[in-house]
C-alpha positions as CSV (number, residue, x, y, z in Angstrom):
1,X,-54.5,16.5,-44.1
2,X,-54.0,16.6,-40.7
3,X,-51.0,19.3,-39.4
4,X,-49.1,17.7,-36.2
5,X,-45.9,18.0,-34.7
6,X,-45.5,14.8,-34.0
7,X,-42.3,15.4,-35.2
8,X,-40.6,16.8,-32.6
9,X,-43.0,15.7,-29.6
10,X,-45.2,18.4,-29.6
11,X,-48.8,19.1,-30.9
12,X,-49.1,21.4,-33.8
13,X,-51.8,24.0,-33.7
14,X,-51.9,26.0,-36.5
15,X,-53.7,29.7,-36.3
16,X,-55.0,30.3,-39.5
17,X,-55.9,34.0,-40.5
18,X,-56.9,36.4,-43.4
19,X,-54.2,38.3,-45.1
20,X,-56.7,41.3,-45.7
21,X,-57.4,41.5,-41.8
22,X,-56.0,44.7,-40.3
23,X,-54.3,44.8,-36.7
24,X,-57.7,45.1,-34.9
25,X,-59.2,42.0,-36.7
26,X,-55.8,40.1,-36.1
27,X,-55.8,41.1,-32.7
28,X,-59.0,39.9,-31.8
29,X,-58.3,36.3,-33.7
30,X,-54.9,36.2,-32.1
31,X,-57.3,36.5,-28.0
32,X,-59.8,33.5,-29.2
33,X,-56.7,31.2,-29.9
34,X,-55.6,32.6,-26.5
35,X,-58.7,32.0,-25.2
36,X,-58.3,28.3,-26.4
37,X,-55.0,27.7,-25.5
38,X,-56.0,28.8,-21.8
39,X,-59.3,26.4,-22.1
40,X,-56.8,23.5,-22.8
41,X,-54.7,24.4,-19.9
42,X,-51.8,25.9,-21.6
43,X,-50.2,28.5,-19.2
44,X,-47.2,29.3,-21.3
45,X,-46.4,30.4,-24.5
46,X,-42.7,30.8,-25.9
47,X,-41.8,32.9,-28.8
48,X,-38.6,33.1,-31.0
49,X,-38.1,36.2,-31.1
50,X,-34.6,38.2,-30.5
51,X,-34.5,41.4,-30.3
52,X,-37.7,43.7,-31.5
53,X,-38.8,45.5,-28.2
54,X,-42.6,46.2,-29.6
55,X,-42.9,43.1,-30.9
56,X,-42.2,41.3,-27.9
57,X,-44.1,43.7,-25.7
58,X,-47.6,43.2,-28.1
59,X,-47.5,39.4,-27.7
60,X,-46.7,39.9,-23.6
61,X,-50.0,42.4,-23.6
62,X,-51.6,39.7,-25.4
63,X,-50.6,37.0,-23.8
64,X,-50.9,38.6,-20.1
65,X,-54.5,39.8,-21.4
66,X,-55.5,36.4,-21.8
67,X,-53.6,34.8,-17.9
68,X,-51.1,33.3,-20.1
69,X,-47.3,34.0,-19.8
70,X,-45.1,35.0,-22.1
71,X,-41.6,33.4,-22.4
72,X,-38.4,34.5,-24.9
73,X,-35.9,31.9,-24.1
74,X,-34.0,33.9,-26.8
75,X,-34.0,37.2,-26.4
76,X,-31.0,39.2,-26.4
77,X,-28.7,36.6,-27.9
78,X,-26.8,37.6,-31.1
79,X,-28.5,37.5,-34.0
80,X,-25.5,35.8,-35.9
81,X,-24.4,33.6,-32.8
82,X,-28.5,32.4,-32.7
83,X,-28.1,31.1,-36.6
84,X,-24.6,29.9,-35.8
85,X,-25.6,27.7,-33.4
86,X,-28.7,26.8,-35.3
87,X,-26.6,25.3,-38.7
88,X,-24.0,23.8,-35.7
89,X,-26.4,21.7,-33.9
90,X,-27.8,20.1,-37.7
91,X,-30.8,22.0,-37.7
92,X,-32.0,21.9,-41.5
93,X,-34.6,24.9,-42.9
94,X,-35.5,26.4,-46.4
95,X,-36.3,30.0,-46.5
96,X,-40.2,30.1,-47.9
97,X,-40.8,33.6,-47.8
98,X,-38.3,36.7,-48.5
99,X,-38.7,40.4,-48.9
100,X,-36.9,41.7,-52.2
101,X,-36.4,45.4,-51.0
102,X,-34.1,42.9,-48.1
103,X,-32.5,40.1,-50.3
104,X,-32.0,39.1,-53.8
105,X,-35.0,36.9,-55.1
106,X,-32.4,33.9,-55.5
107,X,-32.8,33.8,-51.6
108,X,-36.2,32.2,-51.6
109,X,-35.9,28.5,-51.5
110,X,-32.3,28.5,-50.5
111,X,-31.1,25.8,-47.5
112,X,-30.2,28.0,-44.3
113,X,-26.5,26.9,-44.0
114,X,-23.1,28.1,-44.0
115,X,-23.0,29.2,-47.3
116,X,-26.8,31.2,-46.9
117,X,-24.8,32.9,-44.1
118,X,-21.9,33.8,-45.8
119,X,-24.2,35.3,-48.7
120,X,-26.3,37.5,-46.4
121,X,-25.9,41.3,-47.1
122,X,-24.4,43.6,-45.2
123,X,-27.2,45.1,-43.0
124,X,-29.6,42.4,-43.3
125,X,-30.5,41.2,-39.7
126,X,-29.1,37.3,-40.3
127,X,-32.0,36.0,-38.5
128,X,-34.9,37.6,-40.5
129,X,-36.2,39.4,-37.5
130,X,-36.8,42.8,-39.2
131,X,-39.1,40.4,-42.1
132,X,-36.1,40.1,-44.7
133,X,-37.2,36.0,-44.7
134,X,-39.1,33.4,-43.2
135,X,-38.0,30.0,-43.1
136,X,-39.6,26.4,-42.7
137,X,-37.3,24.2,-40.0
138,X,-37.8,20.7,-41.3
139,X,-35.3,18.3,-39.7
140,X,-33.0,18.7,-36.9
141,X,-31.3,16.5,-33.2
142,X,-34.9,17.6,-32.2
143,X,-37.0,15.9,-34.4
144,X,-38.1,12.3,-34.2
145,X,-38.2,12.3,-38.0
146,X,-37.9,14.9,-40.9
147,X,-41.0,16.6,-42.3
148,X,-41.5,15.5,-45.5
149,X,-42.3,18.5,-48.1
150,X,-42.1,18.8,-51.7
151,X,-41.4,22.0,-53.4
152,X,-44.6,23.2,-55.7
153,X,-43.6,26.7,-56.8
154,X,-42.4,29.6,-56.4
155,X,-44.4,33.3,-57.2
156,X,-43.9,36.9,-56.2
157,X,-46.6,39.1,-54.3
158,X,-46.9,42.9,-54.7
159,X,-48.1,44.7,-51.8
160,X,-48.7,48.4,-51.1
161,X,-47.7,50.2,-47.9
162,X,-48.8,52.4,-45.6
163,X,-50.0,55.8,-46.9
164,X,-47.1,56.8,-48.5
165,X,-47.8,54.4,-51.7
166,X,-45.0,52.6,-51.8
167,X,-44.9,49.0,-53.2
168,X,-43.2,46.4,-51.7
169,X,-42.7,42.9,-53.4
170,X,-42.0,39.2,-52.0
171,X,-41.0,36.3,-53.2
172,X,-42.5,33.0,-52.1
173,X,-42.0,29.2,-51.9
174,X,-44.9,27.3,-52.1
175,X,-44.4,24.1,-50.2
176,X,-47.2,20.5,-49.6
């Protein structure tokens, strides 16, 4: 299968990786697909982020390091008025991946609407930027069509942190 985004207008290129890779090895993947992107002509890159200062100043190092620029058309926008605004305009998403330490395991799979925004816990960033969830967007005013998925499962992952041993556990949606 071939991933596009013909979807909403835009080609899709994916940037595959190993989940074993430590920073350095994901840092040096993350400059070739800069490296490409530059080769292609591709002088900008925008991320979604909101709010997380190191985050966004990594991917500007990279980005920079690499004579592309960096763009966060949202940054410092509410984190609830982002998601708001997201369910307002029709945008539709399914949350794929979710950290269990963050959210109850009946998170994963839910739709990302009103009523997934009412639920959130109290001190769980609404937008997932602290890792609590991901989310696949599937259908919105911006897409020519919706992205056809089917659910295949759902499983849980076990991973261990830092040097302090502590185990943290996720809960995943496994989409085709």
């Amino acid at each position: 299968m071939v991933l596009r985004g013909e979807a909403v207008g835009i080609p899709l290129v994916p940037f595959y990786f190993d989940e074993r890779w430590q920073a350095v090895e994901y840092g040096q993947a993350m400059a070739g697909q800069m490296e490409r992107f530059k080769s292609r002509g591709i002088s900008t890159t925008l991320f979604g982020d909101l709010h997380l200062e190191p985050l966004r100043a990594y991917r500007v190092q990279r980005c920079h390091a690499a004579g592309i620029r960096a763009d966060f058309p949202l940054w410092g926008i509410s984190m609830h008025d982002t998601l708001s605004e997201f369910i307002r305009l029709g945008l539709k998403a399914i949350v794929t991946c979710m950290d269990t330490a963050s959210l109850p395991e009946a998170f994963v799979g839910r739709w990302i609407d009103e009523s997934f925004l009412a639920d959130l816990p109290e001190g769980v960033d609404v937008c997932g930027e602290n890792g609590e969830y991901h989310s696949f967007v599937f259908d919105g005013p911006i897409f020519r069509y919706p992205v056809g998925f089917k659910v295949k499962g759902a499983y849980s992952k076990m991973f261990a942190e830092g040097g302090g041993g502590a185990v943290r556990r996720y809960s995943y949606l496994d989409l085709v």
